[in-house]
DRENDO-1510 file (C-alpha; in Angstrom, 1 decimal, always signed):
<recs>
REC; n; res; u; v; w
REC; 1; UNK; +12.6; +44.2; +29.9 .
REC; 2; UNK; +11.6; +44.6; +25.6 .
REC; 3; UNK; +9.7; +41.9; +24.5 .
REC; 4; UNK; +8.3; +42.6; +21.0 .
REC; 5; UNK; +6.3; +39.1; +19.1 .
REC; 6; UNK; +5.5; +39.5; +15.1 .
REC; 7; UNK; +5.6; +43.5; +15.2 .
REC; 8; UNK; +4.3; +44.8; +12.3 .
REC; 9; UNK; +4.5; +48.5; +11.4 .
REC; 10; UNK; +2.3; +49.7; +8.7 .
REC; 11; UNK; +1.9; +53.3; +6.7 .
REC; 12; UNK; -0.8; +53.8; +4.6 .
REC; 13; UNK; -1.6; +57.0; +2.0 .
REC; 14; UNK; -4.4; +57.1; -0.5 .
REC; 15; UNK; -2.3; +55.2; -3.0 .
REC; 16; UNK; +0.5; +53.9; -1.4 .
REC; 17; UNK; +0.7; +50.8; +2.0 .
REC; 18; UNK; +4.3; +50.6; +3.3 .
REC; 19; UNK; +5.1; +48.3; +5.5 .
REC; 20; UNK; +8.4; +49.5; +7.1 .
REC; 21; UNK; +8.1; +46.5; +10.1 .
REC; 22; UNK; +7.3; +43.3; +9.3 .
REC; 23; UNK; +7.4; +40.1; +11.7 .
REC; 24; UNK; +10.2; +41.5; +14.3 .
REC; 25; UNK; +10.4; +39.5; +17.4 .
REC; 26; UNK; +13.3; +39.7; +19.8 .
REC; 27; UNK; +14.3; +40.5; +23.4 .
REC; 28; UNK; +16.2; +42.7; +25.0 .
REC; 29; UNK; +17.2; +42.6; +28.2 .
REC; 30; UNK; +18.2; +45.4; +30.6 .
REC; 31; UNK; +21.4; +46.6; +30.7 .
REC; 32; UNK; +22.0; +45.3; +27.3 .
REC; 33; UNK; +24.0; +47.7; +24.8 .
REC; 34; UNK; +22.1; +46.8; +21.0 .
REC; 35; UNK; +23.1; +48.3; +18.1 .
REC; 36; UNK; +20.4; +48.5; +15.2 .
REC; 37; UNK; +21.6; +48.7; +11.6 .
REC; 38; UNK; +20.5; +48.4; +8.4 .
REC; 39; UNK; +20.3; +50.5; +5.1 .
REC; 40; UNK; +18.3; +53.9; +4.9 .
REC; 41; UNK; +14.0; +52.9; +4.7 .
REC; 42; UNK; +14.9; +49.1; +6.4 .
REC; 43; UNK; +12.7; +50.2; +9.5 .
REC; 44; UNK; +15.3; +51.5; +11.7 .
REC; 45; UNK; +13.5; +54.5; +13.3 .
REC; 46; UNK; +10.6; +53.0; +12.8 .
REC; 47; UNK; +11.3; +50.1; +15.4 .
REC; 48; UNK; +12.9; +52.7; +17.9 .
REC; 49; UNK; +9.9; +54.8; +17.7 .
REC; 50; UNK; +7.3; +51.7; +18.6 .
REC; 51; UNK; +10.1; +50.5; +21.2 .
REC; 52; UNK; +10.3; +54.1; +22.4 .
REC; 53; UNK; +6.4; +54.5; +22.6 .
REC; 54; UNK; +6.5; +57.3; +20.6 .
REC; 55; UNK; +4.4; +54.7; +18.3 .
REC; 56; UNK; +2.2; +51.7; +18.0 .
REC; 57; UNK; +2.6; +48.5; +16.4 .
REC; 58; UNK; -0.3; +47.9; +13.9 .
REC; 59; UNK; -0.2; +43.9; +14.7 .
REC; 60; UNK; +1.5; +42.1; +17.2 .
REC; 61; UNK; +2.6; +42.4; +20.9 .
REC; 62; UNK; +4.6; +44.7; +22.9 .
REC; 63; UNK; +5.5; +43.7; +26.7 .
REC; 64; UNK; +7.5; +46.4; +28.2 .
REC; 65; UNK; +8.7; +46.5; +32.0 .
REC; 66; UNK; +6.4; +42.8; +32.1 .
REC; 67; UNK; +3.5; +44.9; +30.7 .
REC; 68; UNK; +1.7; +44.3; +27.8 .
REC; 69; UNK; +1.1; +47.9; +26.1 .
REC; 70; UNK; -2.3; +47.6; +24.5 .
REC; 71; UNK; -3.5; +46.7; +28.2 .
REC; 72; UNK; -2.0; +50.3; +29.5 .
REC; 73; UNK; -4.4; +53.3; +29.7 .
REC; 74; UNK; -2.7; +56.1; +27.5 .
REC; 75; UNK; -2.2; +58.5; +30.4 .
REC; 76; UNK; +0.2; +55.9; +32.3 .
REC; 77; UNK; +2.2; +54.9; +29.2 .
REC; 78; UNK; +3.0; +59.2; +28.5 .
REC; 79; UNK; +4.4; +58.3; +32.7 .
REC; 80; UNK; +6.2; +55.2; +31.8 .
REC; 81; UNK; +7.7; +56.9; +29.0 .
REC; 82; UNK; +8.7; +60.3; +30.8 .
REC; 83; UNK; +10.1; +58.5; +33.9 .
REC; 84; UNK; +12.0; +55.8; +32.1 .
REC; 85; UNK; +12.5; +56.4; +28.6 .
REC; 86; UNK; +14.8; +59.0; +26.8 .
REC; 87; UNK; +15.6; +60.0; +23.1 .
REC; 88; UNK; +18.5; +61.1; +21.0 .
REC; 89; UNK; +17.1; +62.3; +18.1 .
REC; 90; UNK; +18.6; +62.8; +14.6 .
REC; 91; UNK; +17.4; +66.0; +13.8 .
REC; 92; UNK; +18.6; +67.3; +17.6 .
REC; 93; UNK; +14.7; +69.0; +18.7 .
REC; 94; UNK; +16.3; +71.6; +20.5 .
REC; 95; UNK; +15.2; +75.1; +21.3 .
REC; 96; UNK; +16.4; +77.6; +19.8 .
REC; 97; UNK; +15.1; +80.0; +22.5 .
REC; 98; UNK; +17.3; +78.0; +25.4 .
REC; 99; UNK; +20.8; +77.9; +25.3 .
REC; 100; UNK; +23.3; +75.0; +25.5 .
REC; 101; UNK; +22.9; +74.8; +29.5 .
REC; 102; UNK; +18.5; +75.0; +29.5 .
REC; 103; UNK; +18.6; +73.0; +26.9 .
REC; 104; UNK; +20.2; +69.7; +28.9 .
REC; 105; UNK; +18.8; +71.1; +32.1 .
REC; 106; UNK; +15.1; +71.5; +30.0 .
REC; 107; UNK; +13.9; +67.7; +31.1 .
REC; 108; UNK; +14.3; +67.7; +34.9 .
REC; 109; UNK; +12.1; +70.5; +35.2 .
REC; 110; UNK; +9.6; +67.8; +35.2 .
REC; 111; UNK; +10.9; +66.0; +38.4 .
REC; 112; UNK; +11.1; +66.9; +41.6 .
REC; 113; UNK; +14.3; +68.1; +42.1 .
REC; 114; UNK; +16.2; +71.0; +43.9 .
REC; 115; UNK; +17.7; +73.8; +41.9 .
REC; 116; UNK; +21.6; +72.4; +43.1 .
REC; 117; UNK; +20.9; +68.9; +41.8 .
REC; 118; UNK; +19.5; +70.2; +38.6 .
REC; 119; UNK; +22.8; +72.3; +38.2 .
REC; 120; UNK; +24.9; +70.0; +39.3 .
REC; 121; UNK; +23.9; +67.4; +36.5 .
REC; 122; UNK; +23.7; +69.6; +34.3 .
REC; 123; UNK; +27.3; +71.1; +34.9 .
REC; 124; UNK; +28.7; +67.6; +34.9 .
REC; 125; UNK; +27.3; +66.6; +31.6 .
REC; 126; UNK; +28.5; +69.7; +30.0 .
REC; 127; UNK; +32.3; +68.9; +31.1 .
REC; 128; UNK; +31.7; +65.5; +29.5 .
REC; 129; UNK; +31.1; +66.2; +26.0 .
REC; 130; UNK; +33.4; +69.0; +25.9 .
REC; 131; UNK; +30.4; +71.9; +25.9 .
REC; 132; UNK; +31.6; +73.5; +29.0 .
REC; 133; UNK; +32.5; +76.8; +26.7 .
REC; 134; UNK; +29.5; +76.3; +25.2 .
REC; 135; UNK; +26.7; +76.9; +27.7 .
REC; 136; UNK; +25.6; +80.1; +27.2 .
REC; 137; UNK; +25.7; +79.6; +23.1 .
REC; 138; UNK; +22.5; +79.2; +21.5 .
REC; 139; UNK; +21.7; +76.3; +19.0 .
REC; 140; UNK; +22.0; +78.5; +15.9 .
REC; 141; UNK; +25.4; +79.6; +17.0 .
REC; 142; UNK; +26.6; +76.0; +16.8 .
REC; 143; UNK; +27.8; +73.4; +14.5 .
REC; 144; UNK; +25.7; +70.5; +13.6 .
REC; 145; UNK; +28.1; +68.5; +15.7 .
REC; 146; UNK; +27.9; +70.7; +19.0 .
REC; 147; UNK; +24.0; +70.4; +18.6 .
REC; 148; UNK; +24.1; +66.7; +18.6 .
REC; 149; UNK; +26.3; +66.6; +22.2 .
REC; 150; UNK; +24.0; +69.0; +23.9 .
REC; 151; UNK; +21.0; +66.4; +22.6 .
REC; 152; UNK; +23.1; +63.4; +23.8 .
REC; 153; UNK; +23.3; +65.3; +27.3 .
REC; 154; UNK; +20.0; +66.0; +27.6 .
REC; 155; UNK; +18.9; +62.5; +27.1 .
REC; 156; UNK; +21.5; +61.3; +29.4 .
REC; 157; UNK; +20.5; +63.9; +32.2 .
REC; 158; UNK; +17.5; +61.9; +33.5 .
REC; 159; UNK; +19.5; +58.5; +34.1 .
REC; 160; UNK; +17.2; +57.0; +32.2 .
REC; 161; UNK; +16.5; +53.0; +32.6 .
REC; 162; UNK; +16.4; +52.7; +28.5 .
REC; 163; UNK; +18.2; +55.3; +26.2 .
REC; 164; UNK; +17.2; +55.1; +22.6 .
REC; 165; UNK; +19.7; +56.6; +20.0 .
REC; 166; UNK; +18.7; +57.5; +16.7 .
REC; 167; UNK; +22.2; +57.5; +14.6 .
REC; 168; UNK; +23.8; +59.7; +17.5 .
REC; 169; UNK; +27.3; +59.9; +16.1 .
REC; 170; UNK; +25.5; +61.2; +12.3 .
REC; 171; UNK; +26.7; +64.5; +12.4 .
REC; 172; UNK; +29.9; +64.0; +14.4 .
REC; 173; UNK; +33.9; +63.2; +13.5 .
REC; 174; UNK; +35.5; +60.4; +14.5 .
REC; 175; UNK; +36.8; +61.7; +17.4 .
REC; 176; UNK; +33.6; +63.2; +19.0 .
REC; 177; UNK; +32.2; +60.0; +18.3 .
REC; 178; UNK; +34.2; +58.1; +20.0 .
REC; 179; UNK; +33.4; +60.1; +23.1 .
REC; 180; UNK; +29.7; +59.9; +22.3 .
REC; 181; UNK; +30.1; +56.1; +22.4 .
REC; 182; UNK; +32.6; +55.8; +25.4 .
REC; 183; UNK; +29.5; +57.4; +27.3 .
REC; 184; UNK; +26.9; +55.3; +26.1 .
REC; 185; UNK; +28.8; +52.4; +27.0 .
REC; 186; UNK; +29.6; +53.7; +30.7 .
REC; 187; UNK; +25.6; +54.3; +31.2 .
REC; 188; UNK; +25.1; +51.1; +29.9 .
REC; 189; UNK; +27.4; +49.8; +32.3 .
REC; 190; UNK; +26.0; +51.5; +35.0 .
REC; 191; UNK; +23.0; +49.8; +34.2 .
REC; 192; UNK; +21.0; +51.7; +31.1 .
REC; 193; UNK; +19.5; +49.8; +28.4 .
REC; 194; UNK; +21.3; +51.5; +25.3 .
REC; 195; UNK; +19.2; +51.2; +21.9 .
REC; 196; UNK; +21.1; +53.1; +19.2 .
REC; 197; UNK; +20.7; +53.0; +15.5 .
REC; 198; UNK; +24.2; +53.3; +13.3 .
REC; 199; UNK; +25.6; +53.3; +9.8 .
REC; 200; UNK; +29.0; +52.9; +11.5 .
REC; 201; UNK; +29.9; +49.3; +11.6 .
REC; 202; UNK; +33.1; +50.0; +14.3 .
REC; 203; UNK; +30.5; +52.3; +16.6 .
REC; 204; UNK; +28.1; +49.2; +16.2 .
REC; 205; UNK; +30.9; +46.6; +17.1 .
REC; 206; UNK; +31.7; +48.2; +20.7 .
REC; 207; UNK; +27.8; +47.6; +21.5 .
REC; 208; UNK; +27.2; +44.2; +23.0 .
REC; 209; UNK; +25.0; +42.9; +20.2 .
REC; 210; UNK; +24.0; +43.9; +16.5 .
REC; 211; UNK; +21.0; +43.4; +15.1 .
REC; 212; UNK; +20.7; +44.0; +11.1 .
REC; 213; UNK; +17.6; +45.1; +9.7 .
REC; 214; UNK; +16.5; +44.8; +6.1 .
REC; 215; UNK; +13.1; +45.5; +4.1 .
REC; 216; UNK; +11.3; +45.8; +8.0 .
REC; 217; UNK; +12.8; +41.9; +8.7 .
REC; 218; UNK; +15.4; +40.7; +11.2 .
REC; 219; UNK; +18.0; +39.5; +9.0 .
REC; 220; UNK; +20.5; +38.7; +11.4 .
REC; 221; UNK; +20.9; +39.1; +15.5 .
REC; 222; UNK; +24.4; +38.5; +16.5 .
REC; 223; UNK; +26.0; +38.9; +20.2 .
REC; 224; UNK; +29.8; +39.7; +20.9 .
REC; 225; UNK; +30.1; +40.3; +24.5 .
REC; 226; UNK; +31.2; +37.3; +26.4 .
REC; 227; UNK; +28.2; +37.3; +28.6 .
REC; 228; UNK; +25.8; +36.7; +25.8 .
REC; 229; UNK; +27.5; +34.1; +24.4 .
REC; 230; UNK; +26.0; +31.0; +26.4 .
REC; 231; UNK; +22.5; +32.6; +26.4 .
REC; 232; UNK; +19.9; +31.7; +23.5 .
REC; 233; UNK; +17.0; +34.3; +23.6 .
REC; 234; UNK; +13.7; +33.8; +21.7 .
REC; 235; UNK; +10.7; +35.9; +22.2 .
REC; 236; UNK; +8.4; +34.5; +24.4 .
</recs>
């Protein structure tokens, strides 16, 4: 489904180059739960945003859904990304104008879909993560930690085929991020490609396979599910 070969990722300012991805080349296949870790500036977000096309690689290729990017008009890939692709961001990007309930319902007023579904969904997620008393609070009447569910819901709320997770469980305890993970891992079993970037080592460990990242570089690209465990992946 992900196929990235010798990715680079390169910033440049009028005195400074950066490059925060250097050589990354792996697979991941669908339905696969991938942690990505790696110490603060080793390229983490970085690699989410290209995977995410919320970026482009500055050398190398990208094949996504058995398409090669660079051969995509930019039109279609702003499609592939709103029908298949959603984001949990670190800093939350909600709107402070919406409340908790049009803020998770906000994304699938961009798909054709009747007013009961879109409640519905929307009601269901909100029981999930514990924001049912919630719904009618505004962001700025919340904790850090109740505006980091209502972004986890609203990324969920599309069923998207890849969900990409920027530290998700940053701001949460131990407790609401164990429920956080428990429902990335039943998307993921459902059949959702889960990307998520941690600190957390034991959040990492109940993902199917961890890759470390350090200076840009793959460092290490270990599997722990069974299922893995007889497969050897190489890109392309």
């Amino acid at each position: 489904m992900i196929e990235l070969k010798n990715i680079y990722k390169i910033y440049r300012t009028n005195e400074i180059i950066t490059t925060a991805i250097k050589e990354v080349s792996l697979i991941i296949e669908k339905g696969e739960f991938v942690s990505i870790m790696g110490p603060s500036g080793s390229g983490k977000s970085s690699l989410l945003n290209i995977i995410g096309l919320l970026d482009y690689a500055d050398k190398g290729e990208y094949k996504l859904f058995n398409q090669y990017i660079y051969e995509i008009k930019k039109n279609n890939i702003e499609n592939i990304r709103k029908n298949n692709i959603s984001f949990i961001f670190q800093q939350f990007n909600l709107i402070n104008d919406l409340n908790t309930y049009q803020n998770i319902e906000l994304p699938l007023n961009y798909f054709n879909l009747k007013k009961y579904e879109k409640k519905k969904r929307t009601l269901v997620l909100l029981e999930e993560l514990g924001l049912a008393d919630f719904k009618n609070k505004y962001p700025y009447q919340l904790s850090g930690g109740q505006q980091q569910r209502i972004a986890v819901a609203r990324a969920l709320i599309t069923n998207p085929q890849i969900l990409l997770a920027d530290e998700p469980t940053g701001n949460l305890d131990s407790k609401n991020g164990e429920k956080v993970i428990n429902l990335l891992k039943n998307i993921q079993q459902e059949g959702t490609t889960v990307i998520m970037t941690t600190h957390n080592l034991a959040f990492a460990k109940q993902s199917s396979r961890i890759i470390n990242l350090f200076d840009g570089e793959i460092v290490s690209d270990d599997f722990f599910n069974k299922v893995y465990l007889n497969k050897q992946y190489k890109a392309f």
